[in-house]
C-alpha positions as CSV (number, residue, x, y, z in Angstrom):
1,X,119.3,-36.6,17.1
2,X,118.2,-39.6,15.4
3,X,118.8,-37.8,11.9
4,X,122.1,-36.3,12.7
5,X,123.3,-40.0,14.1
6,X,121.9,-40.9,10.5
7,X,124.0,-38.5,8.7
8,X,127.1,-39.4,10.4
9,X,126.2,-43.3,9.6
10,X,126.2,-42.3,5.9
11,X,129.5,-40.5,6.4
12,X,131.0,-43.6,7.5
13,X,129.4,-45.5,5.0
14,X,131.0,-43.2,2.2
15,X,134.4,-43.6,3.8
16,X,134.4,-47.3,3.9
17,X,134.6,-47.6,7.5
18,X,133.3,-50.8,8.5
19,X,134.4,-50.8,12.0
20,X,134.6,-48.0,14.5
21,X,135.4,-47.3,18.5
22,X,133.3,-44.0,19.5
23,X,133.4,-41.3,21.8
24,X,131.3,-38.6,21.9
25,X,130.8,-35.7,24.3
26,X,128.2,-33.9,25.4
27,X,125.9,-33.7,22.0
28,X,128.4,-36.4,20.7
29,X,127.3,-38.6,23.4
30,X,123.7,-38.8,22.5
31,X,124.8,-39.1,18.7
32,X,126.9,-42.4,20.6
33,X,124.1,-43.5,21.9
34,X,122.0,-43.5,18.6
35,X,124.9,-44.9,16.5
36,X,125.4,-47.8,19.2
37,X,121.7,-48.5,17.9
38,X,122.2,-48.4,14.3
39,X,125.3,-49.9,14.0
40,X,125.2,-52.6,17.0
41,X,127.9,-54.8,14.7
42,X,130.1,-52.4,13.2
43,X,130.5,-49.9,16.8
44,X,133.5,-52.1,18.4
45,X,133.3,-49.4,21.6
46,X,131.6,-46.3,22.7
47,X,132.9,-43.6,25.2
48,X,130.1,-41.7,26.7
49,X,131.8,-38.3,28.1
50,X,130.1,-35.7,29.9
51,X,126.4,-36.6,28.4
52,X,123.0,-38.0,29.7
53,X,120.2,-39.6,28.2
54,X,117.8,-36.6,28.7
55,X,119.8,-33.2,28.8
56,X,116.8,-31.5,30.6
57,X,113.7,-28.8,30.6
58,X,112.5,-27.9,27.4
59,X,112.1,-24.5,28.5
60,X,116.2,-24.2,29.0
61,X,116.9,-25.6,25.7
62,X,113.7,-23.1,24.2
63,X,115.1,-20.0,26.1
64,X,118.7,-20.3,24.9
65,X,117.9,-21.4,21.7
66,X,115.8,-17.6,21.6
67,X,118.9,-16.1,22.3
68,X,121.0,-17.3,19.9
69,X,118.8,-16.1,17.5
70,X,117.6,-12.4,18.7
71,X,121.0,-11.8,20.5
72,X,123.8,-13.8,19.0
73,X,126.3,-16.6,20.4
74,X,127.7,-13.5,22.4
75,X,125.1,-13.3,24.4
76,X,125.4,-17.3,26.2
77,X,129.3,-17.2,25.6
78,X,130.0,-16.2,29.1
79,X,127.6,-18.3,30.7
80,X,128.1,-21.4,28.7
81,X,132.0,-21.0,29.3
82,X,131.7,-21.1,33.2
83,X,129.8,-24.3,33.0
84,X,132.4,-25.5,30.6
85,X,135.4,-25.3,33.0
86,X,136.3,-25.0,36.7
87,X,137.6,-22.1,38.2
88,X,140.9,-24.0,38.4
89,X,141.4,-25.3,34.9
90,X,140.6,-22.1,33.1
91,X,142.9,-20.5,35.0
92,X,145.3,-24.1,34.2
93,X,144.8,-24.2,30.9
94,X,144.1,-20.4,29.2
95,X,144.3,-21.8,26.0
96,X,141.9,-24.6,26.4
97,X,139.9,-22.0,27.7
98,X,140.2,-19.7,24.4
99,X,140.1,-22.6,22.0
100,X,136.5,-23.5,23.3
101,X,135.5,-20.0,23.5
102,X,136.6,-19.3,20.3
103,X,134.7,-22.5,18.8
104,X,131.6,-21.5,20.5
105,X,131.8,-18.4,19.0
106,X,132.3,-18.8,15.5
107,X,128.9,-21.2,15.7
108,X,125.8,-20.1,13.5
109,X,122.8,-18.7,15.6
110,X,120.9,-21.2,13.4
111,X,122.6,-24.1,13.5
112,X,123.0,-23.6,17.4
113,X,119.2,-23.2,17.4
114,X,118.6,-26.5,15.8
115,X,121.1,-28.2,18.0
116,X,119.2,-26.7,20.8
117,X,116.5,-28.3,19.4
118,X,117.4,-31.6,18.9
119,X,119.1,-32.1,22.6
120,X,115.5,-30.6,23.7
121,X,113.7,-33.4,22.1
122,X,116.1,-36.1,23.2
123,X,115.2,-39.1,25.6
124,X,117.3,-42.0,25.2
125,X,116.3,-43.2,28.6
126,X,114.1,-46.3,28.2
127,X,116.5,-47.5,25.3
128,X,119.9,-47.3,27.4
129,X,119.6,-51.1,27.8
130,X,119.1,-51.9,24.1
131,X,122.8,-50.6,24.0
132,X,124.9,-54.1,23.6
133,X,128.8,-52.7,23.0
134,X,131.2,-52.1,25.4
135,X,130.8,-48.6,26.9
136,X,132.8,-46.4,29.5
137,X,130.9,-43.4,30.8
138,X,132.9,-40.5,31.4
139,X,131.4,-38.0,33.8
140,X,132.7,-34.7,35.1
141,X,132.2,-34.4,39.6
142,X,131.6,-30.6,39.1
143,X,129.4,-31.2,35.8
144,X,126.5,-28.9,36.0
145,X,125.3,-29.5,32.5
146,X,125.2,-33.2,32.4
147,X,126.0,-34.2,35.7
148,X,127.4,-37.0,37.2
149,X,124.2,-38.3,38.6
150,X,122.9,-38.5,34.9
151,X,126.0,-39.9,33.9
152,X,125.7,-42.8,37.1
153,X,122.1,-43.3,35.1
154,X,123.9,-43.8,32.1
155,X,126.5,-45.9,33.3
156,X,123.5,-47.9,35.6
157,X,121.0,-49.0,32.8
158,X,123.4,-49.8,29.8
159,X,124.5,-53.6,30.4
160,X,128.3,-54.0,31.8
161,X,129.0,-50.3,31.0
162,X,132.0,-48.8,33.1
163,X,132.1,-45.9,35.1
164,X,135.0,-43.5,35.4
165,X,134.6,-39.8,37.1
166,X,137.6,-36.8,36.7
167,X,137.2,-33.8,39.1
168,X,136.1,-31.7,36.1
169,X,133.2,-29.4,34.4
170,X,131.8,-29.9,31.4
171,X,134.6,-30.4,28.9
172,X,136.2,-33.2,30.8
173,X,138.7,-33.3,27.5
174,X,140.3,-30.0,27.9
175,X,139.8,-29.4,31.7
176,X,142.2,-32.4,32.5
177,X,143.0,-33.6,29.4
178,X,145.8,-36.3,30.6
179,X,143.4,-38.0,33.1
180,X,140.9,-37.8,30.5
181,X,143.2,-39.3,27.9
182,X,144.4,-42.2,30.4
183,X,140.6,-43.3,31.0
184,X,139.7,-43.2,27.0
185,X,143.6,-44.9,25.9
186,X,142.8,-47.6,28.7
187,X,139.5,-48.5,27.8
188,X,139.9,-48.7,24.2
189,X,142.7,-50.4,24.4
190,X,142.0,-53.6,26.6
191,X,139.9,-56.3,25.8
């Protein structure tokens, strides 16, 4: 995770972006987290949505990273969409729904695989309090892949961090979109 926050540091770099609010989801949080380190002077804010310091057993992250590779993204589409959205917002929001789908399809196997790989091997735990900008944690109630309890973790150990929670899966974003909006515009917005 380390090396893709790196990467995106450089990208910023090359673009002559000396000062940046942030918010990342899911994956995107934990490349947050690592930016907040690198660039504790040029990160003005960081959103935290749906994410978690430690995504969870190795063995998960191993087993679907196998079947990306022997089955194809096919093969975890179903499952990962269900804990993507509620019940309610995919029937809401179809197009959401088939926008997401559609982006977790058209993923490599192998770039999936080492993406698997680098949440597997993230902890970010012990240096949550190291983070020093102004952060709002995001967290979905009905989260089952980063849940709200890791989120509360979050929100707990990284000084003066805010905490806002939508009734919401994993893709707070899309699954109530101007609730999700209204927390981000707020926070990145006042002083």
């Amino acid at each position: 995770m380390r090396q893709f926050a790196e990467r995106l540091a450089l990208l910023l770099d090359a673009l002559g972006i000396e000062s940046y609010r942030y918010c990342g989801l899911s994956m995107g949080g934990a490349l947050g987290m690592e930016l907040a380190l690198l660039h504790p002077a040029r990160m003005q804010k960081l959103v935290l949505s749906n994410t978690a310091a430690q995504f969870g057993a190795a063995d998960f992250w191993n087993r679907r990273s196998a079947t990306a590779m022997e089955q194809g993204m096919t093969a975890l589409a179903d499952a990962t969409i269900a804990r993507w959205f509620t019940a309610e917002a995919a029937l809401a929001y179809p197009l959401n729904l088939a926008l997401a789908r559609d982006m977790f399809l058209s993923t490599q196997a192998d770039g999936y695989a080492q993406c698997c790989a680098a949440i597997r091997d993230f902890d970010f735990t012990a240096r949550l309090p190291q983070i020093r900008v102004p952060t709002l944690v995001i967290a979905g109630t009905r989260d089952m892949a980063c849940t709200a309890e890791q989120a509360r973790v979050l929100a707990d150990s990284i000084p003066g961090a805010r905490y806002s929670e939508l009734p919401v899966a994993h893709l707070g974003n899309l699954g109530a979109g101007a609730e999700f909006t209204s927390a981000l515009f707020s926070f990145l917005t006042s002083l």
